[in-house]
N, C-alpha and C positions, 0 to 999 in steps of 0.2 A: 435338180428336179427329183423328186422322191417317185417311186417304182417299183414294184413289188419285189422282191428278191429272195433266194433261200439261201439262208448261212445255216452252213451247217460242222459241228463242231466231232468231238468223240463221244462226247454224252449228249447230248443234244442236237437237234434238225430246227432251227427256225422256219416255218411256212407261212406263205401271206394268209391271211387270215378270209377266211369266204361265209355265205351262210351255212354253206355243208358242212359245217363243225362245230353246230349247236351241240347237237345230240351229243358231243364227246366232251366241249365244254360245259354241259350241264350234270355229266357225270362227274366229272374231275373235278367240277363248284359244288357237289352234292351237300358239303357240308357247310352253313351257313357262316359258320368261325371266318369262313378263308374269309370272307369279306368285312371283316369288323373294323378295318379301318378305310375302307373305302368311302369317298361323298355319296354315291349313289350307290342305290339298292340292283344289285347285278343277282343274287341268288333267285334261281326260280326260273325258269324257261321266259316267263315274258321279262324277266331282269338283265339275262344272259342276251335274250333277243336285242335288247335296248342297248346293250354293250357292245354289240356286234356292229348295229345295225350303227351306231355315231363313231367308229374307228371308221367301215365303209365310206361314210359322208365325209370324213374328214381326212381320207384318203383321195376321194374323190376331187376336192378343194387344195388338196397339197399340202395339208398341214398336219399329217401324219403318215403314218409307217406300221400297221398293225398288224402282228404274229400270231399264231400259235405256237407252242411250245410239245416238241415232239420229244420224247423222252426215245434214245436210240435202244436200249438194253432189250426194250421190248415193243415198241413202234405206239406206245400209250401216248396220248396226248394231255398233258400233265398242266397245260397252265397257257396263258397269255402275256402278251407284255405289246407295246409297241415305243414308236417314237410317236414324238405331239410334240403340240406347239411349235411345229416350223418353221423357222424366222429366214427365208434365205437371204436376205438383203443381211443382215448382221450373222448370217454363218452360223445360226447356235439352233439346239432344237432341245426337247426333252425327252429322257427316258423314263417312260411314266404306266399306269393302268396297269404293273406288273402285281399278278397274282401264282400262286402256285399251289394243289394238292399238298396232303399233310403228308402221302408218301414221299416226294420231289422235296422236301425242304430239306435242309442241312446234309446235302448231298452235290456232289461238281455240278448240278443243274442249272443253280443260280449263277452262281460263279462263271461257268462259262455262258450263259447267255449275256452276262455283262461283259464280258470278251468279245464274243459276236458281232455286239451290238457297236462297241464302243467303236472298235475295229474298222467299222462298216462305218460308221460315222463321221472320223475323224481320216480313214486314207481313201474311201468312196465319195463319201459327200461331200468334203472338203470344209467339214467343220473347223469352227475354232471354238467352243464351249457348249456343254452336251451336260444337262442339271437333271437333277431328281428333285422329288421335294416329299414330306411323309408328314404325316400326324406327328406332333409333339408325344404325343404319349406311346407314339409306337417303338419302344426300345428295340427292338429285333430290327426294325427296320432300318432305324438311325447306325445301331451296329452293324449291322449287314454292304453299309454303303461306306460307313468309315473305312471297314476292312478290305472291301477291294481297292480304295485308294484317294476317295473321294474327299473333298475337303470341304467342311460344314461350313457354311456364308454365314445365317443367321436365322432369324425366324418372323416369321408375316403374322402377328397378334390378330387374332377373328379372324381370318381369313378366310374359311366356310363354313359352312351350316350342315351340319352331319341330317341322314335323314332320323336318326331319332331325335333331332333339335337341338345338340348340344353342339357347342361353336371350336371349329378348330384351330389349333396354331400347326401351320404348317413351317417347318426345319426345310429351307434349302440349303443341297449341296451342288457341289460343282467339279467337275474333269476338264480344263483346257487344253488346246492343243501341245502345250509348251510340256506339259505333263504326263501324256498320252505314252513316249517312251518307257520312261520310270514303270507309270502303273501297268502297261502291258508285261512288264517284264514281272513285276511283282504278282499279275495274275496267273502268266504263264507257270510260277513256281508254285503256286495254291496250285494249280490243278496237275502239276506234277507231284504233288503228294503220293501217297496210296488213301485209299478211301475204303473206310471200313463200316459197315452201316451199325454196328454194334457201338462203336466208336467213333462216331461222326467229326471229322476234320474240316471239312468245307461247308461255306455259308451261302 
């Protein structure tokens, strides 16, 4: 059963997600970029409200897991993410609806929230296969998921309807149980780097 929970990392505080955190997530969406590859339109207070308000309902149903993203350096709230798509009869879920501020990117934010997450996933919930899935055209994105560890299946031709009308192919990848060792170890060393913001190491 999915339950609200706080993972909380050295860079990062995961929080369940409430409506008292518009106002910070419509600061940290200020700028309409973050959401270019998103299906739905989330910038704008009643955007942000709609995004809040279907993680709640689908928390509520059980078939998600919805965050905040606390940035610890400063106690800023830098971005969202949650699980979705809950399957517990087949053990898998998704890690999806992640956004993040153009200060938070390419910085151990990402990186260790997909630690967090995965973490939480695979030795709490007792997963056995935890996918992402992204815009074909989103190359940051596709490279962001290869590097922590994940391995690209394939891709769903049309799959959605972007809201400016143009038709997406969505890239799924995938983390299984069997694998969950390996890439924890491989993230554990990403974020044992140093991290320099002149010189960005982590994705």
């Amino acid at each position: 059963m999915l339950a609200p929970v706080i993972l909380e990392g050295r860079h990062v505080r995961l929080e369940p997600l409430s409506r008292e955190h518009q106002a910070a997530l419509c600061e940290a969406g200020s700028d309409p970029a973050t959401f270019r590859w998103f299906p739905s339109a989330v910038a704008g207070e009643a955007g942000m409200r709609d995004y809040i308000e279907s993680g709640l309902r689908d928390l509520a149903t059980g078939s998600a897991l919805p965050f905040v993203i606390r940035q610890r350096v400063d106690g800023r709230i830098v971005g969202a993410t949650r699980f979705t798509a809950f399957e517990p009869v087949h053990r898998r879920a998704e890690i999806g609806w992640t956004w993040l501020q153009a200060t938070a990117r390419r910085t151990p934010v990402n990186t260790e929230c997909k630690r967090e997450l995965l973490a939480h996933g695979f030795e709490q919930l007792g997963l056995d296969r935890i996918e992402f899935k992204t815009d074909s055209r989103n190359a940051a994105s596709r490279a962001a998921l290869a590097r922590i560890g994940a391995t690209e299946e394939g891709t769903f031709r049309n799959h959605m309807r972007m809201p400016d009308g143009s038709i997406r192919h969505s890239v799924w990848f995938s983390i299984i149980r069997e694998e969950w060792p390996r890439v924890r170890a491989h993230l554990d060393v990403l974020l044992a780097q140093p991290f320099h913001p002149a010189a960005p190491v982590q994705v």
